[in-house]
BAFI-3210 file (N, C-alpha, C; in Angstrom, 3 decimals, decimal comma, padded with zeros to 6 digits):
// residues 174
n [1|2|3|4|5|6|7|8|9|10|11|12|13|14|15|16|17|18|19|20|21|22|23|24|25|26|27|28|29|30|31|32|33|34|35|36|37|38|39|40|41|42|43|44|45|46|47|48|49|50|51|52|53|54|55|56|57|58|59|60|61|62|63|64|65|66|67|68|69|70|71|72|73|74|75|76|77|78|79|80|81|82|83|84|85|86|87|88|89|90|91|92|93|94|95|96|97|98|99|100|101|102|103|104|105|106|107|108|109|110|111|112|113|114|115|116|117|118|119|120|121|122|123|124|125|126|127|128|129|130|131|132|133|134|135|136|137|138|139|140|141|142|143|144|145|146|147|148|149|150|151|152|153|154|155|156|157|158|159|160|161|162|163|164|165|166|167|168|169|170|171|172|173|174]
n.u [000,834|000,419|001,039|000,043|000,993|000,127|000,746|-000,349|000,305|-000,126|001,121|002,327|004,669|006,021|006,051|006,537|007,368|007,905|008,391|006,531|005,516|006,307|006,280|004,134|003,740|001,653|000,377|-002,324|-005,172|-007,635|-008,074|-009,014|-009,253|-006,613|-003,305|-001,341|-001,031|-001,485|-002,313|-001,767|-002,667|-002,657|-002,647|-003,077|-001,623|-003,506|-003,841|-001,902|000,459|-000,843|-001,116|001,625|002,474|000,085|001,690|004,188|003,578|002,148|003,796|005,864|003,433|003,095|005,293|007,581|006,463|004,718|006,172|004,031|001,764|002,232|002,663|000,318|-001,146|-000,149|-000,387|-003,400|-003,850|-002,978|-004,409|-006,779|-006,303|-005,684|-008,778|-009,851|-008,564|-009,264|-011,928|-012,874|-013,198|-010,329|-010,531|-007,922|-007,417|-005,361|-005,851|-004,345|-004,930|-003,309|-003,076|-002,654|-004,158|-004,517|-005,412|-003,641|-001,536|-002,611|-004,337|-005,270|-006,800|-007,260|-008,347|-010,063|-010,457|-011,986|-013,277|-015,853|-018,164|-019,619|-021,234|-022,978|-021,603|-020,298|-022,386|-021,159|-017,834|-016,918|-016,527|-013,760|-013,053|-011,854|-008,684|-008,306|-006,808|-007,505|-009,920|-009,512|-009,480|-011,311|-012,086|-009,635|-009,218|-011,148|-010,094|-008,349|-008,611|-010,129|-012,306|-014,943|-015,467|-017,468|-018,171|-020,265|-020,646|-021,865|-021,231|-018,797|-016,067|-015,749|-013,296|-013,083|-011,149|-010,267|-007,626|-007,153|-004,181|-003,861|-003,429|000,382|001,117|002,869|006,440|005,905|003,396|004,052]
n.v [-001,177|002,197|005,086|008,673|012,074|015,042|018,446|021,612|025,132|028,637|030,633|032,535|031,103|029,601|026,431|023,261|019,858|016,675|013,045|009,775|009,173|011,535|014,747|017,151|020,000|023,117|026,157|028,268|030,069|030,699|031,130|033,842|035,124|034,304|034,611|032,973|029,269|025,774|022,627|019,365|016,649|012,705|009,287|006,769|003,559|000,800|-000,551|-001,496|000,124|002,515|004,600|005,586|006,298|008,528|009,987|010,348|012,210|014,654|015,605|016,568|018,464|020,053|021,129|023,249|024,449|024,813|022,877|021,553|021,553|020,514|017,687|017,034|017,152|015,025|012,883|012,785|012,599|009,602|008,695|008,693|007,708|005,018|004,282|004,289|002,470|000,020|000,174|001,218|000,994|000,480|003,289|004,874|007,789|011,178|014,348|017,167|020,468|023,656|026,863|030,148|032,786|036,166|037,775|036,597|033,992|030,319|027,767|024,794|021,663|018,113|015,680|012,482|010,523|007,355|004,493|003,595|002,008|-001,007|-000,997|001,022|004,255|006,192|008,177|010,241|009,539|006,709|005,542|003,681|000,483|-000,172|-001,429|-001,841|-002,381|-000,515|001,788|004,005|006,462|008,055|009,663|010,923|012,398|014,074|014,878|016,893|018,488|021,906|021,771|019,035|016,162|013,221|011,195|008,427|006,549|003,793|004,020|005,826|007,095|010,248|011,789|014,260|016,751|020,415|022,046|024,844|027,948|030,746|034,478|035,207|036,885|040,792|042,070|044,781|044,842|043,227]
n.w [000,000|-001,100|000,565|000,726|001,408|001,932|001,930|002,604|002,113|003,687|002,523|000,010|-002,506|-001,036|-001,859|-002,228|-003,335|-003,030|-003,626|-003,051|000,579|001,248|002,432|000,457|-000,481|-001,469|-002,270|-000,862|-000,235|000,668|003,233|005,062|007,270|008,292|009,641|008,966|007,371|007,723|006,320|006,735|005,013|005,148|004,306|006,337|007,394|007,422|010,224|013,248|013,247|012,500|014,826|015,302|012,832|012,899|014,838|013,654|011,258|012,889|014,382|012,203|010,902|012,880|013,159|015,343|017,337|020,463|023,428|024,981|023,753|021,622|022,228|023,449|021,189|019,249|021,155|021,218|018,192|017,924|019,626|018,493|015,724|016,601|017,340|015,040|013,683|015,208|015,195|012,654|009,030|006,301|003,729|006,100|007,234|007,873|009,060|009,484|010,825|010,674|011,959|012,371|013,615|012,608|014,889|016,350|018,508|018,565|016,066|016,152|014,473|014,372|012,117|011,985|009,539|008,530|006,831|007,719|010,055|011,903|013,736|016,256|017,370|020,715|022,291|024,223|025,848|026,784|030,108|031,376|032,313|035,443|035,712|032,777|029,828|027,769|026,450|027,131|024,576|024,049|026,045|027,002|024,548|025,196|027,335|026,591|024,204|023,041|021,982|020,704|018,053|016,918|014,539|013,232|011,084|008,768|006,271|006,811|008,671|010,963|012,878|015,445|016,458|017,856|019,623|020,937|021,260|022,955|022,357|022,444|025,029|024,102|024,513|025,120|026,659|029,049]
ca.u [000,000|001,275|000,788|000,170|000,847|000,526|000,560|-000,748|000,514|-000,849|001,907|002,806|006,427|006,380|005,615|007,844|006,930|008,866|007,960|006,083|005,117|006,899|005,127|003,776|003,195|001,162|000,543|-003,274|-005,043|-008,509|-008,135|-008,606|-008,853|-005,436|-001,804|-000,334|-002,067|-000,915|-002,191|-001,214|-003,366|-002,019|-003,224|-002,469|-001,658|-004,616|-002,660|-001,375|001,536|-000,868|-001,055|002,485|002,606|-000,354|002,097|005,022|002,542|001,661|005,372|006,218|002,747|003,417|007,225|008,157|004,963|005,079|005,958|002,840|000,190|002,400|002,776|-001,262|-001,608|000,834|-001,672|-004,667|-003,794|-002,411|-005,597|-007,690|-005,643|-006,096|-009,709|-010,097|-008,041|-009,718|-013,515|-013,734|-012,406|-009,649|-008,918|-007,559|-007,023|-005,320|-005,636|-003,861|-005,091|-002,641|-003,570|-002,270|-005,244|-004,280|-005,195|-002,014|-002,252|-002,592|-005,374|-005,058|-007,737|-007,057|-009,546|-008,895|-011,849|-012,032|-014,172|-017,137|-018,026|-020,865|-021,475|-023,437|-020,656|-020,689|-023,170|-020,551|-016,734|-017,808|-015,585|-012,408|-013,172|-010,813|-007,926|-008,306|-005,537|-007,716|-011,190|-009,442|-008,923|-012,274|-011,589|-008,460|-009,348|-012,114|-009,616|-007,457|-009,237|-010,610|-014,103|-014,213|-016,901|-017,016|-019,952|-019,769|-021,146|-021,532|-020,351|-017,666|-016,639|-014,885|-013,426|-012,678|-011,038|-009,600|-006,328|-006,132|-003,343|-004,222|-002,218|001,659|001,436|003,883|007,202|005,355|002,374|004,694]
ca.v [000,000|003,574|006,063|010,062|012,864|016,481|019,799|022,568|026,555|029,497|031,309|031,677|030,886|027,439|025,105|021,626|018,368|015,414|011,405|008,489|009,397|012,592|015,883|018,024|021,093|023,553|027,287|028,223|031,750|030,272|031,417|035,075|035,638|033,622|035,098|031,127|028,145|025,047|021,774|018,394|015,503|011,552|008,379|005,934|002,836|-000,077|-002,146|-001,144|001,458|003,665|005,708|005,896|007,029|010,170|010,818|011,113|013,001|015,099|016,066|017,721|019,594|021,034|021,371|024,771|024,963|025,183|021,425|020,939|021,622|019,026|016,665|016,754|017,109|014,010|011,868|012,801|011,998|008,848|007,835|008,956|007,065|003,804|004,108|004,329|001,244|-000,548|-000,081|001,358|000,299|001,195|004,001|005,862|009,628|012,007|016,095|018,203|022,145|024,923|028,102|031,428|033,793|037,102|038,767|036,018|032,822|028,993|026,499|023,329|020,646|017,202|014,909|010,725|009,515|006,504|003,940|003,154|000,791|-001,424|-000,443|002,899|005,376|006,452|009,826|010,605|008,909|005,998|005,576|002,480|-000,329|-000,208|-001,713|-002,269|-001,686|000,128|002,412|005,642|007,285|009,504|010,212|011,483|013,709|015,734|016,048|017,562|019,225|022,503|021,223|017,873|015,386|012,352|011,106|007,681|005,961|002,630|004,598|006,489|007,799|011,127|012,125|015,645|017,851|021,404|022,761|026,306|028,591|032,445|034,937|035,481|038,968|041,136|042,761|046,204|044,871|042,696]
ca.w [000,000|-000,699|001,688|000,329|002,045|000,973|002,781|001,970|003,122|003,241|002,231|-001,543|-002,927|-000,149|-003,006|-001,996|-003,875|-002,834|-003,697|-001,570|001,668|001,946|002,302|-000,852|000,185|-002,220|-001,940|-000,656|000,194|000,743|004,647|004,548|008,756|009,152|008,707|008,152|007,500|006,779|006,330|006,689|005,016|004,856|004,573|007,656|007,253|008,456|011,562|014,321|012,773|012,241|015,949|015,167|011,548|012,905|015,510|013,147|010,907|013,472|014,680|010,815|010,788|014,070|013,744|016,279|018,087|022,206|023,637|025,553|022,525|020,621|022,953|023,203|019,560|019,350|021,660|020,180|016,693|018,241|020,243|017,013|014,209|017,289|017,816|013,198|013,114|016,280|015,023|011,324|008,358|005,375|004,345|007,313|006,544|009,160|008,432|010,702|010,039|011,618|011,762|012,905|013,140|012,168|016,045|017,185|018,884|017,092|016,591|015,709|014,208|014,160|012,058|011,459|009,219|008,019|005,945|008,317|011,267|011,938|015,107|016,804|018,298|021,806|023,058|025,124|026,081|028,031|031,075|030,963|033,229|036,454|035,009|031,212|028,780|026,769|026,150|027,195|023,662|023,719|027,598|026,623|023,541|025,359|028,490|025,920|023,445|023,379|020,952|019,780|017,700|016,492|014,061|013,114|010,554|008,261|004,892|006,687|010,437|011,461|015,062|014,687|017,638|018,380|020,139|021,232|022,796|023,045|021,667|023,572|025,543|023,127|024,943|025,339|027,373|030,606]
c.u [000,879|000,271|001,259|000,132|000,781|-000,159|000,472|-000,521|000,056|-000,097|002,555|004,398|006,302|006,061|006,819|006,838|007,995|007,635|007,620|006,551|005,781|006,180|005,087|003,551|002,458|000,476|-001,354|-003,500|-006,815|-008,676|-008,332|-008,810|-007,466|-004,539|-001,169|-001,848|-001,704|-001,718|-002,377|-002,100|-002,685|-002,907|-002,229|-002,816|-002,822|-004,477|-002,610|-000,030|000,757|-001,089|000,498|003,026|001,523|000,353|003,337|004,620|002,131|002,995|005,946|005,064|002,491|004,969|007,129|006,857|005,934|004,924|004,778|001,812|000,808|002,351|001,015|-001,644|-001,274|-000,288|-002,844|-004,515|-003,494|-003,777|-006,927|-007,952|-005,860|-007,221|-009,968|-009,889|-008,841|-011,216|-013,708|-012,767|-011,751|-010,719|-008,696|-006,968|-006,756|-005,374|-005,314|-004,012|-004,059|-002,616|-003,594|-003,353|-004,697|-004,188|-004,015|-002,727|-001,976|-003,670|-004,819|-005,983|-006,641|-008,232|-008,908|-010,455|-011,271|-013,099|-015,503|-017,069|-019,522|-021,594|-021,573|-022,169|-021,437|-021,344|-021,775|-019,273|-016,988|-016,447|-014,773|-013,141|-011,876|-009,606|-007,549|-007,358|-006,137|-008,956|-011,036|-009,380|-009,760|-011,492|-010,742|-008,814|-010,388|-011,796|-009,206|-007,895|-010,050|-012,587|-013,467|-015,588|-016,466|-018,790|-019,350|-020,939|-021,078|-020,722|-019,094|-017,145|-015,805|-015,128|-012,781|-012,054|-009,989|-008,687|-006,482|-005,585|-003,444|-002,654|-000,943|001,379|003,043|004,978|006,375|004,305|002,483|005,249]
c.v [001,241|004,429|007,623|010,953|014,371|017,685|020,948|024,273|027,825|031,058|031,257|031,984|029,545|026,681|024,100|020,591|017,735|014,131|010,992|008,893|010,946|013,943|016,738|018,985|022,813|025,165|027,146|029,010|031,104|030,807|032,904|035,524|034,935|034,405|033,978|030,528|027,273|023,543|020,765|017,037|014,000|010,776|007,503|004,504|001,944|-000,583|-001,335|000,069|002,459|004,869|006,101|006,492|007,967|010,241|011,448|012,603|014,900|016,305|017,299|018,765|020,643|021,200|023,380|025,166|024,736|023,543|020,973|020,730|020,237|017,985|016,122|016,786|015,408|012,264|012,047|012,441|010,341|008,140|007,909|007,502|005,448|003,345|003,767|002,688|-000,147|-001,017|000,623|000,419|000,838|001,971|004,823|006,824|010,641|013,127|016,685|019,692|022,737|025,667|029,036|032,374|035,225|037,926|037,546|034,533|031,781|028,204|025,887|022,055|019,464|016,077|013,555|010,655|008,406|005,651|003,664|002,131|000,740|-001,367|000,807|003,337|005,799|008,130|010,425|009,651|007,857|005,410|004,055|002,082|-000,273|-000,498|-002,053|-001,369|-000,791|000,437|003,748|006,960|008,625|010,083|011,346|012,631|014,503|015,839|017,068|018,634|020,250|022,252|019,542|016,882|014,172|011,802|009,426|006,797|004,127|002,976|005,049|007,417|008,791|011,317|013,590|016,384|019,094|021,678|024,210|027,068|029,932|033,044|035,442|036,900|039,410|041,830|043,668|046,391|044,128|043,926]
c.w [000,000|-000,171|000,807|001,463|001,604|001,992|002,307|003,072|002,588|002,696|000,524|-001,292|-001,801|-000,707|-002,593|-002,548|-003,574|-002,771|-002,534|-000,321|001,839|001,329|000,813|-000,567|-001,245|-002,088|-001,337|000,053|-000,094|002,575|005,023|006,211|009,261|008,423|007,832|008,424|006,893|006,790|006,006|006,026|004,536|005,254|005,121|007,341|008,037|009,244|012,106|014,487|012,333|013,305|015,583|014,143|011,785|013,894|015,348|012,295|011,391|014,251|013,713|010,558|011,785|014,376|014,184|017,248|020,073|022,167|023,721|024,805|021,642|021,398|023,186|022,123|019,180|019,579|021,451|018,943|017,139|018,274|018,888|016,102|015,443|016,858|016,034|013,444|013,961|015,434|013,547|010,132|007,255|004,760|005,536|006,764|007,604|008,368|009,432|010,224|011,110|011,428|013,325|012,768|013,422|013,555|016,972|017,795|017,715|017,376|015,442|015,793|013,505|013,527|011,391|010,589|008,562|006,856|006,537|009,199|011,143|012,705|015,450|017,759|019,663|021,628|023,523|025,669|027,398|028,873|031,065|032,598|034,199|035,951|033,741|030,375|028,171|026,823|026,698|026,491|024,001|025,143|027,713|025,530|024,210|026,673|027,865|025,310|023,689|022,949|020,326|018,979|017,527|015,838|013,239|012,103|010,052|006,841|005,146|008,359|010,742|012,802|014,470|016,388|017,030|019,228|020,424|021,805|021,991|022,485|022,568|024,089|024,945|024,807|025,773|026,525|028,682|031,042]
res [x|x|x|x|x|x|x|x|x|x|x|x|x|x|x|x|x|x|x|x|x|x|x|x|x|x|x|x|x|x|x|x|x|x|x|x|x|x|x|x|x|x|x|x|x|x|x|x|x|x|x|x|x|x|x|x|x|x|x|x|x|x|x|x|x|x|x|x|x|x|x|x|x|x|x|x|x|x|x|x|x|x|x|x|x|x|x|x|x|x|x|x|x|x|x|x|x|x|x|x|x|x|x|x|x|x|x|x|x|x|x|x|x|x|x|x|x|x|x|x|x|x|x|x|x|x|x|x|x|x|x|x|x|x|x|x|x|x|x|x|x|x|x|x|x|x|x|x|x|x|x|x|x|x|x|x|x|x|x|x|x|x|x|x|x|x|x|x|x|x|x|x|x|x]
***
């Protein structure tokens, strides 16, 4: 299976094309309240490499950001690109948006969809049995996340969340 990736910025003259798996990046002025905007869409492999291929993913469309937003960006794409591979089915599709809005500050949307599941999605992140390896993903994305969804179908299922950190107080105003 090949794996595409292509990124898109909101800056013209950043045009980069490079081959299989490695980012494309393509000019784009479709954002007209953001200064930057860039982003990231790839398809994730079906197994078990793919929390780890959206958290490499996830690393290059947030390269220079503040640790802590990546490090939660990181595990949300992670627990996402899990929960796809866990309960829907090929293809798996991560999009990472980043965006600078013009009064300062960054948000950051993370969405995994996939092909569909046969099974109704949870109302609400239903709580991990006492010790169980595993049923913490949602838990986890709406500690994290500032907004988050998830709509889940049999044709096709997106989890969608938000990131955001306010704008830095400039020099002039400490």
């Amino acid at each position: 299976m090949r794996h595409r990736t292509s990124t898109y910025r909101s800056r013209p003259g950043s045009v980069l094309e490079r081959e299989a798996g490695q980012p494309a990046s393509l000019a784009r002025q479709d954002d007209v309240d953001s200064a930057d905007a860039t982003t990231l869409i790839t398809d994730l492999p079906y197994g078990p490499k793919a929390a780890e291929i959206a958290r490499k993913a996830v690393t290059v469309a947030l390269h220079g950001i503040e640790v802590d937003l990546l490090d939660d960006a990181r595990l949300i794409s992670s627990e996402l690109a899990t929960n796809a591979f866990a309960s829907g089915r090929p293809p798996l599709v991560l999009c990472v948006d980043r965006t600078t809005p013009t009064t300062g500050g960054l948000e950051v949307e993370i969405t995994v969809t996939d092909g569909g599941c046969s099974r109704p999605g949870p109302a609400s992140p239903p709580a991990p049995e006492g010790e169980a390896e595993s049923g913490r993903g949602l838990v986890i994305v709406e500690a994290l996340a500032d907004a988050w969804s998830l709509t889940i179908d049999t044709d096709g299922s997106r989890a969608w969340c938000r990131l955001t950190r306010g704008p830095r107080p400039s020099a002039a105003s400490t």
